[in-house]
N, C-alpha and C positions, 0 to 999 in steps of 0.2 A: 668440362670443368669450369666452374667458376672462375671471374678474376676477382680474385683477395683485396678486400675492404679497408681500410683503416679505420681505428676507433674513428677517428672524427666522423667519418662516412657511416657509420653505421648507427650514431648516436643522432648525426641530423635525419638521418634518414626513420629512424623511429618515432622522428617529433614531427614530419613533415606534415601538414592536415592538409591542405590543399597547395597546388603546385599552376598556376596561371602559363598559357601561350605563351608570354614574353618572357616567360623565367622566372615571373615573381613566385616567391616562395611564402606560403603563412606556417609559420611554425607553432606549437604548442611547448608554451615555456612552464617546466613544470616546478623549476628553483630560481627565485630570485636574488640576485647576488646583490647588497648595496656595499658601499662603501661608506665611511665618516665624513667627509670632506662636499661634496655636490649635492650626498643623499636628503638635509635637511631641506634644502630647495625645491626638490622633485617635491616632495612630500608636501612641502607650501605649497605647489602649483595645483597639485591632485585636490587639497584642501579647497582652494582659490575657486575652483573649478567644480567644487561640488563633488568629486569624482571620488574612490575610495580604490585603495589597493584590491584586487579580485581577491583573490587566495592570501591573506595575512601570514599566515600560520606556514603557507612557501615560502614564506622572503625573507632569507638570512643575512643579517650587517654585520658588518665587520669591522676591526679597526684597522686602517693598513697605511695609509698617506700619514697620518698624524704621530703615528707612532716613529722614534728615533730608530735609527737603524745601526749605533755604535753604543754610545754608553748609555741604558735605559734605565743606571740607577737614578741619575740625575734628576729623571722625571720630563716631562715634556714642557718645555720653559714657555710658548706661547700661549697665552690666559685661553682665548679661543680654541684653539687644539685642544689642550688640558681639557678644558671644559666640554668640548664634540665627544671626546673619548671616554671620560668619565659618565658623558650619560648614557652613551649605548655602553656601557660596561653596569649601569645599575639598571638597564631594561626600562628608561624614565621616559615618558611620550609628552611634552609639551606644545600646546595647541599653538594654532594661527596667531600673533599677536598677544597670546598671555606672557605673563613677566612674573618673574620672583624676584621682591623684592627685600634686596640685602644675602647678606651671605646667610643664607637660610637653608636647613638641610633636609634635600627634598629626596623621602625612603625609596629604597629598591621596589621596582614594579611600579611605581606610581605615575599615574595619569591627570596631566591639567587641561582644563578645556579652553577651549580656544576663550581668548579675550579675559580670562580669569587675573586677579592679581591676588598672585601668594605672600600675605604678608606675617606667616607661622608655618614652623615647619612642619612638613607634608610628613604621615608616618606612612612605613611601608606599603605596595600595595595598597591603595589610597585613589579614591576619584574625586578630584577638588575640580569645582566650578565655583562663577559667580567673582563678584566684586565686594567686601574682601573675599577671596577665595574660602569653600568651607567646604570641608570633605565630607562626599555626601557617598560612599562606599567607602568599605575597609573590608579588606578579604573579602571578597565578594559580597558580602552583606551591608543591606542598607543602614546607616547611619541616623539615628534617632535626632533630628532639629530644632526648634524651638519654630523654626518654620518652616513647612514642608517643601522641600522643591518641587515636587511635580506639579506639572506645567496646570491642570487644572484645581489643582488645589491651591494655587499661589494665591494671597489676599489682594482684592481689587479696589486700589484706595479709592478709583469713583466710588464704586459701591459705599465703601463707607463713610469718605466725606457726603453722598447725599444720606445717609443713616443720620449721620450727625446732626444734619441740616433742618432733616425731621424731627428731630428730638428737640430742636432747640425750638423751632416752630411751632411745638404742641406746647413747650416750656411759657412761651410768648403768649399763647391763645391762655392760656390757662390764665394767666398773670392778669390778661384783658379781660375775662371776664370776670374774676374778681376785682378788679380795680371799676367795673361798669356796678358790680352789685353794690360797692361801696358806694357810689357816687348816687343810687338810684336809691339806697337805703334812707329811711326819715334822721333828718337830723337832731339828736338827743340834743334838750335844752340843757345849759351848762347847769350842772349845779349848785354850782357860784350865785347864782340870780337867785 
């Protein structure tokens, strides 16, 4: 007969992938738990680092430290907190170093890119990049711009300032030689004399 498992033993034991001589254990994590409070840090470091969560769509946040544990009509009086909680309750991903700036109300689902400054409110489900920040998706669909973001179609002001430069130089040449065919033209006697 067997000796009887407990849950814990049978739930690490279903995740174990590899098991090393000295006891190290690698396990295969198949739910990621975050919490409100640390989780924004981690997420900076993975940013910092190039690095990106494996599996998104396993890693469930929660709100648990920030929330009150007696009277929760009240609401949560620290601005920080208030603020940590409110955004993973609107599903809201703000990048590396982007800012919103002013009390501006940014929609449920929506995504800012890192180093972005929101200075209009974001609507739902929304991907704002860029300096001012300009929403360049909404529900999944790209957003029509006055200038396109993608990265090869962005205007290259060298290009154009030497456009410019030529234009002004063929303006010049032009100017030169009519001012030489003036100069080389017979001088009409005054009809005064």
């Amino acid at each position: 007969m067997s000796t009887p498992r407990t849950l814990y033993d049978k739930i690490w034991d279903s995740h174990v992938v590899e098991e090393q001589e000295d006891g190290t254990v690698l396990l295969y994590i198949d739910c990621h738990l975050v919490l409100e409070v640390t989780s924004p840090q981690a997420f900076d470091g993975l940013r910092a680092s190039g690095r990106k969560v494996r599996r998104p769509l396993a890693t469930i946040a929660v709100a648990d430290h920030n929330v009150p544990t007696t009277d929760r009509s009240a609401g949560i009086a620290d601005p920080l907190s208030r603020h940590q909680v409110e955004t993973l309750e609107r599903n809201v991903v703000v990048g590396t170093g982007a800012a919103v700036m002013g009390a501006l109300r940014v929609g449920e689902g929506a995504r800012i890119g890192a180093g972005s400054v929101v200075v209009a409110e974001v609507p739902p489900n929304s991907v704002v990049v860029g300096v001012p920040g300009k929403v360049i998706y909404r529900d999944g669909k790209r957003v029509a711009l006055q200038v396109d973001l993608e990265h090869a179609d962005l205007p290259d002001p060298l290009t154009k300032a030497i456009e410019q430069m030529l234009d002004r130089i063929h303006a010049l040449e032009s100017e030169v030689q009519r001012l030489r065919r003036a100069v080389d033209a017979p001088v009409e006697p005054d009809a005064r004399s």
